[in-house]
C-alpha positions in Angstrom: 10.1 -42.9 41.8 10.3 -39.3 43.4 13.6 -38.8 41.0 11.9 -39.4 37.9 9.0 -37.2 38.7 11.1 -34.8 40.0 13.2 -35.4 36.1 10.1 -35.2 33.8 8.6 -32.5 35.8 12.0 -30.6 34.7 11.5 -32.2 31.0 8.0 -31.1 30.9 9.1 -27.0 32.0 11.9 -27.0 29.6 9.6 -28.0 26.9 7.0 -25.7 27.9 9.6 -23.0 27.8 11.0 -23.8 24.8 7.8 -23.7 23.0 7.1 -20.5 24.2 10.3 -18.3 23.0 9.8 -20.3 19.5 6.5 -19.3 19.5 7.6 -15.5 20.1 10.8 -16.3 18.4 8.0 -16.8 15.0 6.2 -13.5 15.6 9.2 -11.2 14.7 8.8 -9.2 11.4 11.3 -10.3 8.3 13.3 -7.2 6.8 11.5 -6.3 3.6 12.3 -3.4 1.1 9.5 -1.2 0.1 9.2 1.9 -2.7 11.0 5.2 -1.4 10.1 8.2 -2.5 12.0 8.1 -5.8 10.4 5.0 -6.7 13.4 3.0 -5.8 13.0 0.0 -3.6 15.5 0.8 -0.5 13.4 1.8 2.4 13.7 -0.9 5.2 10.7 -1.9 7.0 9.9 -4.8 9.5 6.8 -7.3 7.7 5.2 -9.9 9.8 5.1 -11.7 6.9 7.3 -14.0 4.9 7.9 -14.6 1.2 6.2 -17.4 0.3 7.6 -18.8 -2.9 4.8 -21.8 -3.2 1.5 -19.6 -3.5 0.8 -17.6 -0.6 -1.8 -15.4 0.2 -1.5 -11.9 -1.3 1.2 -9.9 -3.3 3.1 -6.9 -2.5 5.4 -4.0 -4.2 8.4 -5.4 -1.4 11.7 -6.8 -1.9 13.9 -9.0 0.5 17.1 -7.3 -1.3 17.4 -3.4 -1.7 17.3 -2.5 -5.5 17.9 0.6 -6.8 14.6 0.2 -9.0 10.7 0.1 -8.0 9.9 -3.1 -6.1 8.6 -6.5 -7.8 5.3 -8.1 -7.2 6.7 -10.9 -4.7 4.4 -13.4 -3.0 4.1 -13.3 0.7 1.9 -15.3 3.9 1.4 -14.4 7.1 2.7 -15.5 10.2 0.4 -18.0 11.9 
């Protein structure tokens, strides 16, 4: 009996653990492109958001590729 508390006690950290860097893991900004100066769309910046190609919650002028023209309206959510 002391083993298997002594195993689910270890189950139970690891999961706890685990949960935890996903959870961080999740929080990290996607790489988006965004309108340079010249209007084209190659300036890197960190979003905490992700492209959301169902219906998310608000456009922007980004990009996940750099183009060598002004941004497109995509679609994009929040991290929760």
């Amino acid at each position: 009996m002391k083993k298997a508390k002594i195993i689910l006690t270890i189950i139970a950290t690891a999961a706890i653990s685990s949960a935890s860097l996903a959870f961080k893991a999740n929080r990290v900004g996607n790489l988006f492109y965004i309108n340079s100066i010249n209007n084209q769309c190659v300036s890197a910046t960190m979003l905490h958001y992700i492209a959301d190609t169902i219906g998310g919650t608000s456009t922007t002028l980004a990009s996940t590729q750099s183009v060598n023209i002004a941004c497109p309206i995509i679609t994009v959510r929040p991290y929760l």
